[in-house]
SELO-87414 format. One record per residue (C-alpha): y, x, z; residue number from 0. Coordinates in steps of 0.02 Angstrom, whole numbers, plus 50000, padded with zeros to 5 digits. Example, Ala and Ser with C-alpha at 12.3 -4.5 7.8 and 13.67 -1.06 7.14 Angstrom:
<recs>
py,px,pz,k
49775,50615,50390,0
49947,50684,50357,1
</recs>
This chain:
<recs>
py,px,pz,k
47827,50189,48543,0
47862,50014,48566,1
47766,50004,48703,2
47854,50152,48795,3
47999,50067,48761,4
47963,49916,48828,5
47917,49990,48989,6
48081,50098,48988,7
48163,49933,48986,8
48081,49851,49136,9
48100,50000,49244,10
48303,50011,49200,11
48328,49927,49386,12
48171,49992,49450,13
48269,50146,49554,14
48403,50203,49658,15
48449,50370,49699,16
48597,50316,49798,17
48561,50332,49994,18
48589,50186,50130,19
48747,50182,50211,20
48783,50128,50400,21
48974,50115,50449,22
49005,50227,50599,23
49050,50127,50767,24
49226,50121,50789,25
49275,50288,50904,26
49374,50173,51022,27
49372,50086,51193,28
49299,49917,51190,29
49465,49836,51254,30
49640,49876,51243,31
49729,49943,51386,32
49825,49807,51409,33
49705,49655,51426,34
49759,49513,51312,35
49688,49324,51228,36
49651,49294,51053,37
49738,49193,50936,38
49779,49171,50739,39
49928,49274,50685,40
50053,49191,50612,41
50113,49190,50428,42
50253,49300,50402,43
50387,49139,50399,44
50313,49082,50562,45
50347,49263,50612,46
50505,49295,50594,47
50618,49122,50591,48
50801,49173,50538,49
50856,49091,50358,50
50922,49237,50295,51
50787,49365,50351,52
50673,49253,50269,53
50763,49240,50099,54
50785,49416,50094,55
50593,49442,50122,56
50554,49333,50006,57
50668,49424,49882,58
50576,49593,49929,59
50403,49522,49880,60
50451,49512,49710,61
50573,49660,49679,62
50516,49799,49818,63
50473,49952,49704,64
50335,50016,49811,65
50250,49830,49802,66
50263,49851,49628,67
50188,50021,49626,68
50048,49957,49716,69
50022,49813,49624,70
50020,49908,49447,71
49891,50030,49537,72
49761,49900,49574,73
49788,49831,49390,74
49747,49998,49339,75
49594,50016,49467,76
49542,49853,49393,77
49549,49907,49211,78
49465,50065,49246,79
49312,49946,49326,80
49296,49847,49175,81
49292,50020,49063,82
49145,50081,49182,83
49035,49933,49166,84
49042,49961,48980,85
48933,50084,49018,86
48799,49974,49070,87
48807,49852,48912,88
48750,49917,48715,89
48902,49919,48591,90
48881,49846,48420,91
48976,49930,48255,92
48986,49849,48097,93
49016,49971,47969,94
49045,49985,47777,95
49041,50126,47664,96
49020,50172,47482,97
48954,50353,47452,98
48986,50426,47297,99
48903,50623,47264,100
48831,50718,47108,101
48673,50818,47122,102
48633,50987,47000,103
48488,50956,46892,104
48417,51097,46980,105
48408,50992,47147,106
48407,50798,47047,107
48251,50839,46942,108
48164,50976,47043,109
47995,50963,46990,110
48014,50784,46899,111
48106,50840,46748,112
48270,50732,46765,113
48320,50607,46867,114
48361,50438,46808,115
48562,50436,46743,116
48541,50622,46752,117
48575,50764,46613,118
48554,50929,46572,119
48700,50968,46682,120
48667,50851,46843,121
48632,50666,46899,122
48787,50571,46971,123
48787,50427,47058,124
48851,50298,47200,125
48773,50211,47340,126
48833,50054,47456,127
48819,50013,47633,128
48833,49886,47762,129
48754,49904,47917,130
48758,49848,48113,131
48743,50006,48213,132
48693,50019,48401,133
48781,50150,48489,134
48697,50286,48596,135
48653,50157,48757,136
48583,50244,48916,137
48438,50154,48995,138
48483,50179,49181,139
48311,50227,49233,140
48362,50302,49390,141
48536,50216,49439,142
48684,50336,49376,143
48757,50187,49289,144
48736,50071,49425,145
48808,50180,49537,146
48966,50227,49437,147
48976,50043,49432,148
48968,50034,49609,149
49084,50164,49647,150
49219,50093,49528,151
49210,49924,49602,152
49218,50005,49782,153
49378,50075,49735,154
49460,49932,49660,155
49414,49848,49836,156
49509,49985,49907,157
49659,49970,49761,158
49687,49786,49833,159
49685,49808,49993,160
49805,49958,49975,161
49911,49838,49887,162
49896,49716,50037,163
49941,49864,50166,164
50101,49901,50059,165
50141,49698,50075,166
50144,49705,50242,167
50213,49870,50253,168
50366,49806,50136,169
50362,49629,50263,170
50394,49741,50409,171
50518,49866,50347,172
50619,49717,50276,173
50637,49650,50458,174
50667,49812,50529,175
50808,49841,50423,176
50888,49698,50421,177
50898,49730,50614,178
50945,49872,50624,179
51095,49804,50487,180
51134,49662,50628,181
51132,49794,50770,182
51244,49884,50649,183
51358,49738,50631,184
51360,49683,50790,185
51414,49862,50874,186
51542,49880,50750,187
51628,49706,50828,188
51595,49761,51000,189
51672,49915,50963,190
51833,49802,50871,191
51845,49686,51014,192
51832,49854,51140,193
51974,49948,51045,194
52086,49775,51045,195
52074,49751,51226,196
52086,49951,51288,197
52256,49949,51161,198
52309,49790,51269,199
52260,49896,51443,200
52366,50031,51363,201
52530,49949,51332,202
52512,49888,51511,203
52501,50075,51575,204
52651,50102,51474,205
52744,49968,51549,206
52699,50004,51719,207
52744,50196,51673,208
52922,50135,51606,209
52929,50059,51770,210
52886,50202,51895,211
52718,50103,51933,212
52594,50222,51836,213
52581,50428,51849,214
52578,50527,51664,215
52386,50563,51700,216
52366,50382,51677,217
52462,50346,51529,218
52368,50493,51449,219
52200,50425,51517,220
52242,50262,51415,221
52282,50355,51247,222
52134,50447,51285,223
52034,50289,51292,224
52107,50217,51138,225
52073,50350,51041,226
51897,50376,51106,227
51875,50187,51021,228
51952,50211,50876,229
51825,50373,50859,230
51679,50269,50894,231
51748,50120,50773,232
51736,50233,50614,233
51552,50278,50694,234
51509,50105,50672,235
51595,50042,50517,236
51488,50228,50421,237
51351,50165,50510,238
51363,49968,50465,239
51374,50045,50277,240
51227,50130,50306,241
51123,50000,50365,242
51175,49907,50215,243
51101,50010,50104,244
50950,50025,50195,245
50916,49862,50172,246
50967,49843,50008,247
50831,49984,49986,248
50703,49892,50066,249
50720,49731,49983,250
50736,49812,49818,251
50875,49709,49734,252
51046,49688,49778,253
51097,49581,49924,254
51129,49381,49859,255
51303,49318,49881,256
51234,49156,49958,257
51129,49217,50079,258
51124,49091,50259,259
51229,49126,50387,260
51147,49274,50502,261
51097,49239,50676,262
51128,49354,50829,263
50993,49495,50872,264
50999,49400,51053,265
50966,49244,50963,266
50830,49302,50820,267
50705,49179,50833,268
50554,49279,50814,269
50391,49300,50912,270
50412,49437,51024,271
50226,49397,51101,272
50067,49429,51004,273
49877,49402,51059,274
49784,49561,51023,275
49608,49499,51039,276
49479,49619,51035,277
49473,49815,50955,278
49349,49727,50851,279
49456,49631,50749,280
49553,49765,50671,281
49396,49779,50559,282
49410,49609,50484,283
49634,49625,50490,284
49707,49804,50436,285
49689,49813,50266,286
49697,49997,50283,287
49539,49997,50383,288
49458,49890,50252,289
49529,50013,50118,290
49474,50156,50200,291
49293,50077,50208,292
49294,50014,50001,293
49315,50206,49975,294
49181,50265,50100,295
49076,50157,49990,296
49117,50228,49841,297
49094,50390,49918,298
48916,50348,49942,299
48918,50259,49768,300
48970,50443,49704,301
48809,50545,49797,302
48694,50424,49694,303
48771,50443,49545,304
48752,50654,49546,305
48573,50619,49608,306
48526,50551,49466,307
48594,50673,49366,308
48460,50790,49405,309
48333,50667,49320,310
48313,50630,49133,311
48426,50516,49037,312
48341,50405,48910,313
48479,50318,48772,314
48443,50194,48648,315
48533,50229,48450,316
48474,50099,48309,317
48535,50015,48166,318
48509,49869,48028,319
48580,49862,47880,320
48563,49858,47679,321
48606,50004,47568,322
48607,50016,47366,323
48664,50073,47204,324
48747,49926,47140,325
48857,49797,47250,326
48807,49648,47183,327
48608,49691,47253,328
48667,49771,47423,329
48616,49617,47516,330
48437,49595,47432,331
48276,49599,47545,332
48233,49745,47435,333
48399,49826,47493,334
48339,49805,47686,335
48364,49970,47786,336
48344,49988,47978,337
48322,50126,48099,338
48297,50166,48293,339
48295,50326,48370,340
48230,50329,48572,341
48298,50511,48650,342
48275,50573,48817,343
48390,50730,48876,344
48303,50808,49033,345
48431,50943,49129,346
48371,51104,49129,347
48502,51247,49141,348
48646,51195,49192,349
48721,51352,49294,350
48741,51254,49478,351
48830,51106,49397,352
48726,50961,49454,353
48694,51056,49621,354
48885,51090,49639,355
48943,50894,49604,356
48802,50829,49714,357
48875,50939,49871,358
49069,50895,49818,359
48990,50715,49830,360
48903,50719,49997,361
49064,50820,50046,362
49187,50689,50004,363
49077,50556,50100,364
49090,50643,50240,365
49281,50679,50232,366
49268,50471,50194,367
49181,50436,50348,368
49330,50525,50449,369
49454,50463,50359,370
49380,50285,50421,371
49349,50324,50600,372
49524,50391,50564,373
49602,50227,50518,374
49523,50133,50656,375
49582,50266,50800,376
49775,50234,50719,377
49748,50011,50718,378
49679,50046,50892,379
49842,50152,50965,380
49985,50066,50850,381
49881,49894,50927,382
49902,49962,51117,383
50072,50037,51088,384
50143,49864,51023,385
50047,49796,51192,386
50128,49917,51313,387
50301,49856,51219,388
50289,49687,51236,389
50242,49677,51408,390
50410,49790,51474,391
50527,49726,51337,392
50545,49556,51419,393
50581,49627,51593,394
50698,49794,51532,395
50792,49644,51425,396
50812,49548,51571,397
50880,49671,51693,398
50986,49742,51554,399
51088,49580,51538,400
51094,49556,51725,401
51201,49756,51723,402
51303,49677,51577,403
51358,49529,51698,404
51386,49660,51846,405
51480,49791,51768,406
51599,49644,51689,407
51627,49587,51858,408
51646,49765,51920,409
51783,49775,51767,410
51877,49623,51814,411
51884,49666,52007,412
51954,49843,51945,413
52072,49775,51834,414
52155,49664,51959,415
52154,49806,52089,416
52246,49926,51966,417
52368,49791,51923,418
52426,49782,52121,419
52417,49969,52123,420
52263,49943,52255,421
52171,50084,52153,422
52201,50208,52033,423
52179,50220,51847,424
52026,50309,51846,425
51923,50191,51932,426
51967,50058,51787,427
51938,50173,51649,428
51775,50219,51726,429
51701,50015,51742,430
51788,49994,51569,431
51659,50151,51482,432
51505,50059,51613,433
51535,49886,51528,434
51561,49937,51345,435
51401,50060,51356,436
51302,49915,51439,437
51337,49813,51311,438
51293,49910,51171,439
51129,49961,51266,440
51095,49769,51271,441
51124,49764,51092,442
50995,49926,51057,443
50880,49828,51178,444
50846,49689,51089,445
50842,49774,50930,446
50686,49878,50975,447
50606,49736,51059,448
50616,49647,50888,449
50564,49787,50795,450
50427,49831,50929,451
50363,49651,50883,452
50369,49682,50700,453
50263,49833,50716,454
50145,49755,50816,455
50131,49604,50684,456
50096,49733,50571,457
49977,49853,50664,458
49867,49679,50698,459
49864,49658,50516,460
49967,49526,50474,461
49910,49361,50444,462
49724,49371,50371,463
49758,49211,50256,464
49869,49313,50150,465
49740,49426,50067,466
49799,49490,49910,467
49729,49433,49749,468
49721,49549,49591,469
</recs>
């Protein structure tokens, strides 16, 4: 028996019944569409410069509820790894007991006469214990263990990097609010400074209509106008609310008091051009690509583990300790008491069980495997969408100011040709609509083309330095 034993022990790590596992090739091109260098990505701060953007990341980091969700998930991953490698290791009891029973004469001095301490009626008596106990250990002949192990570590891999995915998610939706709050802001003084000069324009059409100068239609045009602005002021005052709270969302916590000063959207000093690099890369950079392989892994880990369930399980139970009558001898050589007991279970009748798990297994892998070729198809197009954006941003930005500066001029040439009754009212109202919906395109330019950037920060997978750590 010892002997068996001892060669039950060797062979623990002797076999593997999970199979090998070769990552798929990524199912994209070998280059992006648009053809680019390759350089580090920046840390977030070296991102995105503004003060205040970078306070209120900073704030989101610790208080963003999602973060947090993540975070206490890959705790919990982590705690459920430790309880699985238990299984590998023998546990150790101590235990104490005192026993104390009566036995009939007829069953205390069968075929003796009576026991000792016994009478005509029964024997009585107590008994103490103290013993260490080894609890049922499996000898992982075939790998079952191991691979549970395997799998549980595979999927605290994929716990972390889940939590660095929702990091970088939080980084980018931080930014994107807090544009969108600046676009908010910005349209809503637009839309002020608009409604302040079209009420000047329309207590000059009243004038000049006081005067015989100016026709009903265009005094009604004007209050038309005005009103029109004061519509599209409430617009952006809801809207400037609502942005607010979006970001007020997104960081988590309420907006600090002290916050810097906040810089223009056309002044956001952020970096508006990335280096892709090659398709690659996203391997080694999306932490949802890395996630989705740590659970691909496991997968496997998984098809192992129900292979060796079809083979027999041999366990380990034993124990040393000293039992007696009387306390004051329990610990006495004489009151020595050990055991052992070697078991193996072999399956045979389980109604399709093992069969059953061992196809959900091999099933899952496969659903695995497509969820990774998955996550690299979605890097690769969020990569070449954020390349197709930063290439036209820069030009559409460009020609979008130069419209601003004509349709000003345009205004100004109208204005003085309505004053001297050169044209009519129309043609005014007309360049003053062109320049105020020029402007506010300007505005919703730049806003995408920083947001645009931000997703493209994002879809390279941030900076790689800033792995999370559990």
């Amino acid at each position: 028996m010892r002997r068996l034993l001892l060669v039950m022990l060797l062979t623990t790590t002797a076999c593997s019944m999970t199979p090998r596992r070769t990552l798929p090739a990524p199912p994209v091109d070998h280059a992006y569409p648009v053809v680019d260098g390759t350089e580090a990505l920046p840390e977030w701060r070296g991102m995105f410069g503004d003060p205040r953007l970078q306070r209120l990341i900073a704030l989101s980091l610790d208080s963003n509820r999602d973060l947090r969700i993540a975070a206490l998930n890959a705790e919990a991953t982590y705690a459920q790894l430790r309880v699985q490698r238990t299984q590998a290791l023998p546990g150790a009891n101590a235990e104490g007991n005192y026993t104390r029973q009566r036995q009939p004469s007829s069953v205390a001095g069968a075929g003796v006469g009576l026991a000792p301490g016994g009478s005509a009626t029964g024997f009585e008596f107590g008994q103490f214990a103290a013993q260490v106990a080894l609890t049922s250990f499996e000898l992982d002949l075939f790998g079952r263990v191991r691979a549970m192990n395997a799998a549980a570590l595979q999927r605290w891999l994929a716990s972390v990097e889940a939590r660095r995915a929702v990091r970088l998610a939080v980084i980018g939706a931080v930014a994107e609010a807090y544009w969108t709050e600046r676009l908010a802001e910005e349209q809503l003084s637009l839309a002020r400074a608009t409604l302040e000069d079209w009420q000047a324009s329309l207590e000059i059409t009243r004038l000049r209509r006081a005067a015989g100068q100016a026709s009903g239609v265009d005094l009604e045009q004007a209050e038309g106008q005005v009103r029109q602005a004061r519509a599209d002021l409430a617009q952006r005052e809801r809207e400037r609310v609502q942005a607010t709270n979006a970001l007020t969302l997104a960081v988590g916590a309420p907006l600090p008091a002290d916050l810097p000063s906040a810089l223009s959207l056309l002044d956001q000093p952020v970096r508006t051009a990335l280096a892709a690099g090659a398709p690659s890369d996203l391997l080694m950079r999306r932490p949802d690509i890395a996630q989705a392989e740590h659970e691909l892994r496991a997968a496997n880990a998984d098809i192992g583990a129900a292979r060796a369930a079809f083979f027999p399980r041999a366990s380990l139970t034993g124990a040393f300790g000293f039992a007696s009558l009387a306390l004051d001898s329990l610990f006495r050589g004489a009151s020595r008491s050990w055991s052992y007991t070697p078991a193996i279970s072999v399956p045979i009748f389980r109604g399709g069980e093992l069969r059953g798990n061992l196809d959900l297994a091999k099933l899952r892998a496969s659903s695995a495997v497509a969820a990774y070729e998955k996550a690299i198809q979605t890097g690769f197009r969020e990569v070449a969408d954020g390349l197709a954006a930063q290439s036209t941003y820069a030009a559409q930005l460009t020609e979008q100011r130069a419209a601003v500066v004509a349709t000003e001029r345009r205004t100004a040439l109208a204005a003085m040709a309505y004053a001297a009754g050169q044209t009519s009212r129309i043609e005014l109202l007309d360049a003053q609509r062109t320049t105020y919906a020029a402007r506010q395109a300007t505005l919703l330019a730049r806003r995408d083309q920083l947001a645009a950037a931000a997703a493209l920060y994002r879809a390279l997978g941030g900076d790689v330095r800033e792995k999370a750590t559990r």
